[in-house]
C-alpha positions, 0 to 999 in steps of 0.5 A: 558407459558409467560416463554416460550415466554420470553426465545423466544423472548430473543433466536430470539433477540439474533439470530437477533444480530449474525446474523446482526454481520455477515452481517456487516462483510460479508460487510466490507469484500467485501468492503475490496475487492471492495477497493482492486479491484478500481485500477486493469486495471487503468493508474496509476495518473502521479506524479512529486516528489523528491526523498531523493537526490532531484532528480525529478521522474515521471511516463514516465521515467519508462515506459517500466518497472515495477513499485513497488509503495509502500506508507509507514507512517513514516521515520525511525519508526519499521515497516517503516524501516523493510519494507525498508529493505525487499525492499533492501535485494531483490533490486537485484531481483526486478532489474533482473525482469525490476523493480522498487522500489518506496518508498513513504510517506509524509515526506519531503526530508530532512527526507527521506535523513536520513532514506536513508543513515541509511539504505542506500537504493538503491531506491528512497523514494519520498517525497510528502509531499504535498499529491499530489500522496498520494491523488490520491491514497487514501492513506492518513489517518487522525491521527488528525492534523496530516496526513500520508500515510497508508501501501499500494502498488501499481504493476504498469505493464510496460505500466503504468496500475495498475495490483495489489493494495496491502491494507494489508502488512506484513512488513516481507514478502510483498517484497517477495510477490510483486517480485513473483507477478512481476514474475507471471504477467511477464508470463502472 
């Protein structure tokens, strides 16, 4: 009997664990989405930075168009730089479609100057390397005495408010996602 009793004991501890393992990720998932979700229907915060030429950008010099926001960690690293480049390849479309493109990271001008001529980018890359953007955005991730941004964008509509926030990206395929989502929302 006490056998008995034991193996129970040992199945409902078990079950309590699974159970408890799925509602942790059942939260973590609706968190996920909730955090996705805080910026939808916002005003995007306005900002002031330079770009990889030194040339001064700020929200209102884009009103009436789309905003492709994209935050990026690092200058020239694999994943950076394949992003960038998906950007480029449909530069042309983002434009056709009254778009755009704005990368962001916390490196300063100097940096994004090389990464830009590397890759010779025809967007601008801005350089907030005070945070100032980033931290309004919440984008900032703490690597211990080092601070980047976190791979995430923001669909700004032409009217200056937040229509999609991006917190997951495919370095391979999220410039096509985001310029058939500026193609959809357009519709709308």
């Amino acid at each position: 009997m006490k056998t008995v009793q034991f193996f129970a004991i040992g199945m409902l501890a078990t079950l309590s664990l699974f159970t408890l393992n799925a509602n942790t990720y059942a939260e973590s998932s609706i968190f996920t989405s909730l955090a996705q979700k805080q910026w939808i229907g916002k005003p995007t915060p306005n900002f002031r930075l330079q770009d990889q030429n030194s040339k001064w950008h700020e929200l209102k010099q884009y009103k009436g168009k789309w905003i492709v926001l994209y935050f990026y960690p690092k200058d020239d690293s694999s994943g950076c730089t394949q992003e960038a480049n998906q950007f480029k390849a449909l530069y042309p479309q983002f434009l056709k479609n009254n778009a755009v493109v704005l990368g962001a990271s916390l490196d300063d001008v100097a940096s994004h100057q090389k990464f830009s001529e590397k890759l010779n980018l025809p967007f601008p890359i801005l350089a907030d390397e005070k945070r100032e953007l980033a931290d309004k955005m919440g984008v900032v991730r703490n690597l211990g005495i080092a601070k980047i941004a976190k791979r995430e964008t923001f669909l700004i509509d032409p009217k200056g408010t937040i229509v999609y926030h991006y917190s997951s990206v495919n370095t391979q395929t999220h410039a096509g996602k985001v310029l058939e989502d500026i193609q959809k929302f357009s519709k709308e």
